[in-house]
C-alpha positions in Angstrom: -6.1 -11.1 -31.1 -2.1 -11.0 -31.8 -0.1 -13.0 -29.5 1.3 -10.7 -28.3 -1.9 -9.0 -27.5 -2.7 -12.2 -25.5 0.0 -12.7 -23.6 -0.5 -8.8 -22.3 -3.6 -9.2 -21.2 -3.1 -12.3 -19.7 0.4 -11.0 -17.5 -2.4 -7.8 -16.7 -5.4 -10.3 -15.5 -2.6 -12.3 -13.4 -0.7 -9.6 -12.4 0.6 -9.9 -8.5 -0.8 -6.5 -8.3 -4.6 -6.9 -8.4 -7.2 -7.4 -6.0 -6.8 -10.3 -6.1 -3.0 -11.0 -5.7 -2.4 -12.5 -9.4 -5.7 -14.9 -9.4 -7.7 -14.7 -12.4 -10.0 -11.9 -12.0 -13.8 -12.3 -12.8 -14.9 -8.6 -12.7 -13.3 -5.2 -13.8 -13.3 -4.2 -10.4 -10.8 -7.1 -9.5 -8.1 -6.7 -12.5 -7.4 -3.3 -11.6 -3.9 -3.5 -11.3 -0.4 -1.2 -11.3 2.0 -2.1 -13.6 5.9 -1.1 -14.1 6.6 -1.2 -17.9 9.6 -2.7 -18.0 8.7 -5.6 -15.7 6.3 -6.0 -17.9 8.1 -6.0 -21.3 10.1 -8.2 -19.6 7.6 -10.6 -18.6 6.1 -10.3 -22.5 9.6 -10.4 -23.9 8.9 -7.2 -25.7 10.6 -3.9 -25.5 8.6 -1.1 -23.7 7.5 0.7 -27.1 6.6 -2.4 -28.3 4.1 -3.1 -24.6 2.9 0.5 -25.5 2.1 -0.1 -28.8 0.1 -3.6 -27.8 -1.6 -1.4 -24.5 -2.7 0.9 -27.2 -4.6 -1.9 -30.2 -5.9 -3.5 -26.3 -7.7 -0.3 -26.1 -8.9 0.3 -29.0 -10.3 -3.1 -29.2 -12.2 -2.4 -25.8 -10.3 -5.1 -23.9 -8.4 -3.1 -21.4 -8.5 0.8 -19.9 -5.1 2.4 -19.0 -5.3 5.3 -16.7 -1.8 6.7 -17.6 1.3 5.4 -19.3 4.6 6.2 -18.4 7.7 4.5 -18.2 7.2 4.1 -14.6 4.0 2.4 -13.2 0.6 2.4 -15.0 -2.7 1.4 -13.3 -4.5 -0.7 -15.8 -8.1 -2.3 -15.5 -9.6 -4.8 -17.4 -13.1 -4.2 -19.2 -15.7 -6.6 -19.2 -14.9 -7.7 -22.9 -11.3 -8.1 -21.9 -12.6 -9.8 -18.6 -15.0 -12.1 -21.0 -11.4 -12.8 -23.4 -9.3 -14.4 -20.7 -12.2 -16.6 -19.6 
């Protein structure tokens, strides 16, 4: 993985938003999370094409599932792979 890449998925696993209210989640169920876009490129220090672009190669590399992208809020969830890289 790209850094960037790992410092996504590790602001989605933590993310104040989940089940878990930012503790590291230990099931898919659990990381399920909304996400704004720009709090999160800010977080990442990206700009928000540049967190779509990184949501995108998380996908494709089975680590993540996004429900819907938009420059407002997404709902992202963990997989278990991606549950299995943060660990």
């Amino acid at each position: 993985m790209t850094q960037y890449e790992t410092s996504v998925l590790n602001l989605i696993a933590t993310s104040e938003f989940n089940h878990l209210n930012g503790s590291r989640p230990r099931t898919t169920e659990e990381s399920a999370t909304w996400l704004f876009m720009d709090e999160l490129a800010e977080d990442a220090g990206l700009a928000i094409n540049q967190v779509k672009g990184v949501l995108g190669s998380l996908v494709k590399k089975d680590l993540i599932e996004v429900d819907d992208i938009d420059e407002e809020e997404t709902l992202i969830q963990l997989t278990k792979k991606g549950i299995l890289e943060i660990w």
